[in-house]
Backbone as JSON, one array per atom type, in Angstrom:
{
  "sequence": "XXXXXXXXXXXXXXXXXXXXXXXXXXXXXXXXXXXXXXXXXXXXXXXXXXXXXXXXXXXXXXXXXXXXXXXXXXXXXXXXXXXXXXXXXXXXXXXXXXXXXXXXXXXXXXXXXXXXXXXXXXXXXXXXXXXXXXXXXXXXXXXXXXXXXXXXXXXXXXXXXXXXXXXX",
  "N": [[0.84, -1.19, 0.0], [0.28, 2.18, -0.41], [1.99, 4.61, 1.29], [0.51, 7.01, 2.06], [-2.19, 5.47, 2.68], [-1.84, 3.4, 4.27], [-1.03, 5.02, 6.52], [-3.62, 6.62, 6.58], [-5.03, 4.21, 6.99], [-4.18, 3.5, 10.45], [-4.83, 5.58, 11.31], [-7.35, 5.64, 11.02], [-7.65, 3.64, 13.13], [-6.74, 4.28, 15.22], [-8.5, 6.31, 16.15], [-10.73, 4.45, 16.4], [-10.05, 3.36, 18.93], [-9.32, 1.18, 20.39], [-7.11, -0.34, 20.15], [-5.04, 0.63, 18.84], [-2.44, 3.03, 19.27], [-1.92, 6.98, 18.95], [1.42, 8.12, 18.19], [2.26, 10.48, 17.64], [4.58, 12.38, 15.54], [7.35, 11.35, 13.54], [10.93, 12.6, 12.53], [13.0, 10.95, 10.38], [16.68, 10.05, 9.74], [17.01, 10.0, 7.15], [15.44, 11.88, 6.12], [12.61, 11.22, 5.79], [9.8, 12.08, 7.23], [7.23, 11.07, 8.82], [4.18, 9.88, 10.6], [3.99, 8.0, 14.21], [2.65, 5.0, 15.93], [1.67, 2.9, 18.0], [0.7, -0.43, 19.57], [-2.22, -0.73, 22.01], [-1.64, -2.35, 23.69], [0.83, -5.05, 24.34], [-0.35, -7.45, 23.61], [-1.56, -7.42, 21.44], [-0.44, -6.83, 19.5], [1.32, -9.26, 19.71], [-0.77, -11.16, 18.98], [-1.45, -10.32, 16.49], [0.9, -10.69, 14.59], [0.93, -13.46, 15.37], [-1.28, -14.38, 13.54], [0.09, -13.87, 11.01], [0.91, -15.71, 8.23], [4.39, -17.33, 8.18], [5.99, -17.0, 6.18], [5.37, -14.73, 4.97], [5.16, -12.89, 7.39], [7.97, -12.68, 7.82], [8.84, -11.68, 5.34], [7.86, -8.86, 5.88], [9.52, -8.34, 7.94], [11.99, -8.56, 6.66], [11.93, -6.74, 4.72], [11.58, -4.37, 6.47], [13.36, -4.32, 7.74], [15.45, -3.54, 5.93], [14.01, -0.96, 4.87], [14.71, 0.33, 7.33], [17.16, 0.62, 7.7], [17.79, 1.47, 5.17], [17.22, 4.3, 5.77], [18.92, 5.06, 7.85], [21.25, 5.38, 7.35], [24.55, 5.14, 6.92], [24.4, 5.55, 9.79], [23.8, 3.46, 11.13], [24.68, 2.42, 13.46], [22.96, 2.95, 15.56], [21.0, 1.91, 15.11], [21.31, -0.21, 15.47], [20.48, -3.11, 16.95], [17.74, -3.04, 16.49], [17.93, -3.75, 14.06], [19.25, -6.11, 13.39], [17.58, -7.74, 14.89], [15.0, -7.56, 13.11], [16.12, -8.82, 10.79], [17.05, -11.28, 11.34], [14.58, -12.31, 11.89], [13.4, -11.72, 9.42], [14.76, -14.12, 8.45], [17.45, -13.1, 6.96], [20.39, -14.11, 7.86], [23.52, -13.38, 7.34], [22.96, -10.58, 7.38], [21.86, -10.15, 9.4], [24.0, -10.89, 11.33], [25.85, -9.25, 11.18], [25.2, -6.69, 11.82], [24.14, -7.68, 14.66], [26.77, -7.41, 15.33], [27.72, -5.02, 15.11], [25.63, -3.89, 17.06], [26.77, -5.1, 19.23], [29.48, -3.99, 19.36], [28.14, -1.36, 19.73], [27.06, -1.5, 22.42], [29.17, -2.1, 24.24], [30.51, 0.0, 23.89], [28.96, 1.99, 25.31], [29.56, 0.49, 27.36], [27.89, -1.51, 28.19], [28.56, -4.53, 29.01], [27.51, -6.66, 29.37], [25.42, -6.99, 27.43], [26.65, -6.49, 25.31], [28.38, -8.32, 25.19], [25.88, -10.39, 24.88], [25.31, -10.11, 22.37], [27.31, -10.27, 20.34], [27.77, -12.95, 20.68], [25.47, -14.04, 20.1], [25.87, -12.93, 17.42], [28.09, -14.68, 16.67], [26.44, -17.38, 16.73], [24.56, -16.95, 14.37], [26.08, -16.82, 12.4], [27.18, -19.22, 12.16], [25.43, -20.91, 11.52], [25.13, -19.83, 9.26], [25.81, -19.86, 5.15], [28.55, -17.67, 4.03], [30.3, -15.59, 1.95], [31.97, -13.29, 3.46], [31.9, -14.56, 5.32], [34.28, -14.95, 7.1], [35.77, -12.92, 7.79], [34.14, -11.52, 9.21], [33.75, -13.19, 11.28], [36.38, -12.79, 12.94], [36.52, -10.02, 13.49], [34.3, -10.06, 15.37], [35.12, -11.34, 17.03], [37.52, -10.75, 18.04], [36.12, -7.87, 18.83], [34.68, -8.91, 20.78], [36.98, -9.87, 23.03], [37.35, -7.82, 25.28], [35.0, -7.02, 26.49], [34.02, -9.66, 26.93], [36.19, -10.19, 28.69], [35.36, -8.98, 30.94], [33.04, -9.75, 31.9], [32.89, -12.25, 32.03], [35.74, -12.78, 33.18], [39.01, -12.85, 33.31], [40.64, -15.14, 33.24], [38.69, -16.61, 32.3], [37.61, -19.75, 30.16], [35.69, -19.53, 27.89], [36.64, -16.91, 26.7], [39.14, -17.63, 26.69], [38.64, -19.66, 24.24], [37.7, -18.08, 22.38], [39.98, -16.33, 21.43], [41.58, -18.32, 20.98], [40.56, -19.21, 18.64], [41.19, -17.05, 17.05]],
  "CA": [[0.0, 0.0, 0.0], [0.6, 3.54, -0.52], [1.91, 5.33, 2.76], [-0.49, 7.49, 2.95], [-3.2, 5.11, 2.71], [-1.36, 3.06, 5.23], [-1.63, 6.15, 7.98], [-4.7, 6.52, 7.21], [-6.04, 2.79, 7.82], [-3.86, 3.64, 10.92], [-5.54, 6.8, 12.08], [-9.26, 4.78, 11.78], [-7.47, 2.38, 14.12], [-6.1, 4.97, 16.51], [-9.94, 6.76, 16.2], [-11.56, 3.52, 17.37], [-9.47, 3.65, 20.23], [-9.33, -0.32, 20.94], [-5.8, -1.62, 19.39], [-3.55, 1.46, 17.98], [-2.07, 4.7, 20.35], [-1.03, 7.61, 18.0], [2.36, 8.55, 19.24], [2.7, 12.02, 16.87], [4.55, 12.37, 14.35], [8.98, 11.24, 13.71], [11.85, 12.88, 11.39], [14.08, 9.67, 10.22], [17.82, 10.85, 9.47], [17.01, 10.41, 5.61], [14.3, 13.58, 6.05], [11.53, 11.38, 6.14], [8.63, 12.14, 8.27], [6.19, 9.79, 9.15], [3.47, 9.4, 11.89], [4.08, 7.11, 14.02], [2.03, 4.24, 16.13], [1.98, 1.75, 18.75], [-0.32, -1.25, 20.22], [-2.13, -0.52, 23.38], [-1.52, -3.71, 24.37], [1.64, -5.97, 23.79], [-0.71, -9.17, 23.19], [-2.39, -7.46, 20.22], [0.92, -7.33, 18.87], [1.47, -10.72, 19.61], [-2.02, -12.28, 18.55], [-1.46, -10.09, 15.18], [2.09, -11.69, 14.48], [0.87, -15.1, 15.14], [-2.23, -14.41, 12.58], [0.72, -14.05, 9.94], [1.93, -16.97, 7.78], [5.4, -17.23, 8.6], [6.7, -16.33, 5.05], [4.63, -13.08, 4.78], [6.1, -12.17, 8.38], [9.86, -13.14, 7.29], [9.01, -10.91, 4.1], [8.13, -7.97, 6.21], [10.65, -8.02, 8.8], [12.87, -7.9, 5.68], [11.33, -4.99, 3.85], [11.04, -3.31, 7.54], [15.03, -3.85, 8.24], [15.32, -2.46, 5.07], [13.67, 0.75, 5.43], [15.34, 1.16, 8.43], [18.78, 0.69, 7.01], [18.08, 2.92, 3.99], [16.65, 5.98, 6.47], [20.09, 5.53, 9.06], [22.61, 4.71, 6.48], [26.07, 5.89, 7.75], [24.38, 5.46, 11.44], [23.15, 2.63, 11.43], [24.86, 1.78, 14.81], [22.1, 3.8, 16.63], [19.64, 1.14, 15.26], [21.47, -1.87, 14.86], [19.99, -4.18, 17.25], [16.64, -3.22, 15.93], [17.96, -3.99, 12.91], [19.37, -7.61, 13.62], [16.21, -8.43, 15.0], [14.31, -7.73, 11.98], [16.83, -9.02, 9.4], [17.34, -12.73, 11.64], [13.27, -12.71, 11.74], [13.73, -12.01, 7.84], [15.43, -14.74, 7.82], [18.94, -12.8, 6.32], [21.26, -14.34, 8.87], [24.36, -12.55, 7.17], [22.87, -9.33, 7.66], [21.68, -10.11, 11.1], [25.29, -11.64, 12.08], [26.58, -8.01, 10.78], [23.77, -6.18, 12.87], [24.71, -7.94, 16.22], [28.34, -7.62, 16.06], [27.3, -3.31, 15.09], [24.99, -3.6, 18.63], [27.4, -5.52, 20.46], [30.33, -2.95, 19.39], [27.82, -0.05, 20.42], [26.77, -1.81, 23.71], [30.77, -2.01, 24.47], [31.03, 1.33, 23.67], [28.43, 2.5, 26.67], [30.41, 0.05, 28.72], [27.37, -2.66, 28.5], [29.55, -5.18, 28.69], [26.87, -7.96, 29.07], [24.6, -6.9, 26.41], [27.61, -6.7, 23.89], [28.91, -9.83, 25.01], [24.76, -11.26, 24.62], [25.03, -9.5, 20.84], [28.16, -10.78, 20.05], [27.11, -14.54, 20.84], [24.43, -14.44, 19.0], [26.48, -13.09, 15.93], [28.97, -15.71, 16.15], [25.84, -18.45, 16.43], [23.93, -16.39, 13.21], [27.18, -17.03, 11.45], [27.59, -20.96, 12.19], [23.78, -21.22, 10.77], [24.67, -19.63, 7.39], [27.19, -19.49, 4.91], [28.47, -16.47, 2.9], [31.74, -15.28, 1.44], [32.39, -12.49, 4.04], [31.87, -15.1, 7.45], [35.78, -15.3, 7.93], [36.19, -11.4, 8.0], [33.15, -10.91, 10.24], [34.17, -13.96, 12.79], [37.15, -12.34, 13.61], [36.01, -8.75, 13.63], [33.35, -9.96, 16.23], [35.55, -12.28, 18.37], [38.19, -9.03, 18.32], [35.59, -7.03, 19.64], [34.51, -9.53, 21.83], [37.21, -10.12, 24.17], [37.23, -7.32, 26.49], [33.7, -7.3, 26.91], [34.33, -10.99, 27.87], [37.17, -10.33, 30.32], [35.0, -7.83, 32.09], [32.03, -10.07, 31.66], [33.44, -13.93, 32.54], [36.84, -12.65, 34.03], [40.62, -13.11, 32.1], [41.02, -16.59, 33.08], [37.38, -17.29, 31.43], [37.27, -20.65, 29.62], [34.77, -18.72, 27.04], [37.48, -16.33, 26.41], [40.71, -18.5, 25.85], [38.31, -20.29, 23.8], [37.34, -17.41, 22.16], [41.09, -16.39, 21.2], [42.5, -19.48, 20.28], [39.58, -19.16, 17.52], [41.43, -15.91, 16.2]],
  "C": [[0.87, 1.24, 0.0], [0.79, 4.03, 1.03], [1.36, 5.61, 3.51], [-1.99, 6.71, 3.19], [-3.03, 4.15, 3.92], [-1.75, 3.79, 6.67], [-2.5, 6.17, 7.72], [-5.62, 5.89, 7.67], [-5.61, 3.25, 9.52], [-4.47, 4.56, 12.01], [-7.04, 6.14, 12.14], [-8.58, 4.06, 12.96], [-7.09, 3.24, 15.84], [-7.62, 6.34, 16.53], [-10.92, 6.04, 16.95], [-11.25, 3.7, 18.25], [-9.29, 2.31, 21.18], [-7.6, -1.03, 21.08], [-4.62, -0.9, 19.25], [-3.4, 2.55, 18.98], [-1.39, 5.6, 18.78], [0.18, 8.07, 18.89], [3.35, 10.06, 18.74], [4.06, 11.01, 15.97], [7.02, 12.11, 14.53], [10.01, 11.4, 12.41], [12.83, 11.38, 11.58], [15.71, 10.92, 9.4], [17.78, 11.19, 8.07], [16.29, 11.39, 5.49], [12.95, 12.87, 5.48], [10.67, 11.57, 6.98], [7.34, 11.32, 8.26], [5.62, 9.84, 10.61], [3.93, 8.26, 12.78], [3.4, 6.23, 15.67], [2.23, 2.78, 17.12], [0.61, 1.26, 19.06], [-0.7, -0.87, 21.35], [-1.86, -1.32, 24.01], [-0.32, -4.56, 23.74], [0.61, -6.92, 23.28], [-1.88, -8.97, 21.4], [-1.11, -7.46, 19.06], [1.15, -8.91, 18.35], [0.48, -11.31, 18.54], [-1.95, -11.51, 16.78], [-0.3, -11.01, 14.2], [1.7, -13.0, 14.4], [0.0, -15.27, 14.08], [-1.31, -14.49, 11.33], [0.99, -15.16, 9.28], [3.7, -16.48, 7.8], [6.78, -16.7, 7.28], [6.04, -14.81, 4.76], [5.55, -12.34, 5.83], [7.67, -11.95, 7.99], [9.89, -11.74, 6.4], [9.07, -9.55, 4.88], [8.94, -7.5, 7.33], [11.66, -7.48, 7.88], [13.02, -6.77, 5.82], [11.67, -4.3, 5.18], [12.41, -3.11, 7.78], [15.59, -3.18, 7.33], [15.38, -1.12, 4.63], [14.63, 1.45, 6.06], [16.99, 1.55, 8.08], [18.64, 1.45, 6.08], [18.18, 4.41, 4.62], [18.22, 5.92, 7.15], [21.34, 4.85, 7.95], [23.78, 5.55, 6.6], [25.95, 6.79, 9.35], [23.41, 4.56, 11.65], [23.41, 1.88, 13.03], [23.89, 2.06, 15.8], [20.76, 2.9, 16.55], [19.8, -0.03, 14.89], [21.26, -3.03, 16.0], [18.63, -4.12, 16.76], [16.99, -4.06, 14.48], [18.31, -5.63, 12.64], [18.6, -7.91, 13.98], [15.46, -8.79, 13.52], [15.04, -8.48, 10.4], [16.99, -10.79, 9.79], [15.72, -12.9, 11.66], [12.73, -12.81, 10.05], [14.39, -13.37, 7.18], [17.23, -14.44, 6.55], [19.84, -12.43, 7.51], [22.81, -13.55, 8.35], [24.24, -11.2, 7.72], [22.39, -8.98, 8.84], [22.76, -10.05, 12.11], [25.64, -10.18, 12.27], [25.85, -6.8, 11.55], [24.2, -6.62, 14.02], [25.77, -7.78, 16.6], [28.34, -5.94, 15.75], [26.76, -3.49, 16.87], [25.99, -4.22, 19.36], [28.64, -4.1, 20.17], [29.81, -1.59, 20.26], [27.44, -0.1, 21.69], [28.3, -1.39, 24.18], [31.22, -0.63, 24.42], [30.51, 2.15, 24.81], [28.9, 1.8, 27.51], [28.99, -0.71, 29.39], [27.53, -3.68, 28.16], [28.78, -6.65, 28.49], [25.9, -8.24, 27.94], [25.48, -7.19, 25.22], [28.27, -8.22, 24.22], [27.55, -10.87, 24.82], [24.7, -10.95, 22.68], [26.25, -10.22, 20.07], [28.39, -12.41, 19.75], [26.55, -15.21, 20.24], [24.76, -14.25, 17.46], [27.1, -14.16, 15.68], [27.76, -17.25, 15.77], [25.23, -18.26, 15.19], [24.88, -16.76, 12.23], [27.64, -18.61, 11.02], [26.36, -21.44, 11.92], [23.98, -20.57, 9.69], [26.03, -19.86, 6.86], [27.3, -18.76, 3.99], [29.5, -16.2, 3.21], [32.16, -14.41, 2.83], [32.36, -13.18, 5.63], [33.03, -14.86, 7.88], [35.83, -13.97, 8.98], [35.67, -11.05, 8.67], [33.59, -11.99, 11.57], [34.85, -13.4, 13.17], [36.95, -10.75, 13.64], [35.0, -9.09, 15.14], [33.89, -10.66, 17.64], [36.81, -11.3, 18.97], [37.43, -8.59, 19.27], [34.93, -7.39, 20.84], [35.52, -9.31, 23.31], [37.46, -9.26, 25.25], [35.79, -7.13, 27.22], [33.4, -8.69, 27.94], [35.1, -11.09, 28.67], [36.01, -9.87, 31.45], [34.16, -8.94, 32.62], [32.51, -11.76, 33.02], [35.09, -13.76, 33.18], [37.54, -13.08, 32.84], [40.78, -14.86, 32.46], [39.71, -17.21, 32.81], [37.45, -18.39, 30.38], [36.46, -20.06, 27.92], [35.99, -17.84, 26.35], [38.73, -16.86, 26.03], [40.02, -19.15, 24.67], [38.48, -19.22, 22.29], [38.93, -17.01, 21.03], [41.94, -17.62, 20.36], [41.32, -19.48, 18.62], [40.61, -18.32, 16.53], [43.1, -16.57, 15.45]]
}
């Protein structure tokens, strides 16, 4: 559908006043503007999601990580765990792997050492579920940026961490 025909199914829904909250209106870094919309309820979320067939959903997680990556493109770090979500629910585990080891770097960077070492984890497992030319270059980019996160995290004589190393 057309955008605007989109907001405006959107605005009947946030009129009824049952399902949708309007939450005004948001500039994206590319200079679009767009309304934008939440559930009043997590479980309508949910119970909508499960109504999907599981290739329709996949498709628009895509398209939606997508978007988001076209609008923050050369800052995407500011939305890259959103963005690995939607790209491993897409089903494009490359671009998810590459997405978690962005959020774990920017967790590490606020000095959340357990979140970037939970983002990091999950890249290296996103990576040993697919295969694509660029895995080498991203394993060790992510197990790099790993290990101080993992000292802090599991301590220097961490098992996880020598492990981790002897990898590189």
């Amino acid at each position: 559908k057309d955008i605007d025909d989109v907001e405006a199914d959107c605005d009947g829904l946030v009129a009824d006043g049952r399902f949708v909250q309007g939450r005004g209106a948001s500039a994206w870094p590319d200079g679009t503007l767009s309304s934008r919309y939440r559930f009043s309820h997590a479980m309508h979320r949910e119970v909508l999601l499960a109504r999907l067939p599981s290739g329709r959903r996949s498709r628009l997680s895509r398209a939606i990580g997508d978007r988001i990556r076209t609008a923050y493109e050369g800052r995407e770090e500011e939305v890259a765990a959103e963005l690995a979500m939607h790209f491993e629910h897409g089903l494009d585990l490359p671009a998810a792997a590459h997405f978690r080891a962005l959020a774990g770097e920017a967790s590490a960077k606020r000095f959340a050492q357990h979140e970037a070492v939970e983002h990091f984890r999950r890249a290296l497992e996103l990576l040993s579920e697919s295969d694509f030319a660029a895995s080498d270059l991203l394993e060790i980019r992510i197990r790099l940026a790993s290990c101080a996160p993992l000292a802090s995290v599991a301590g220097y004589a961490a098992e996880e961490l020598e492990e981790n190393l002897n990898r590189l």
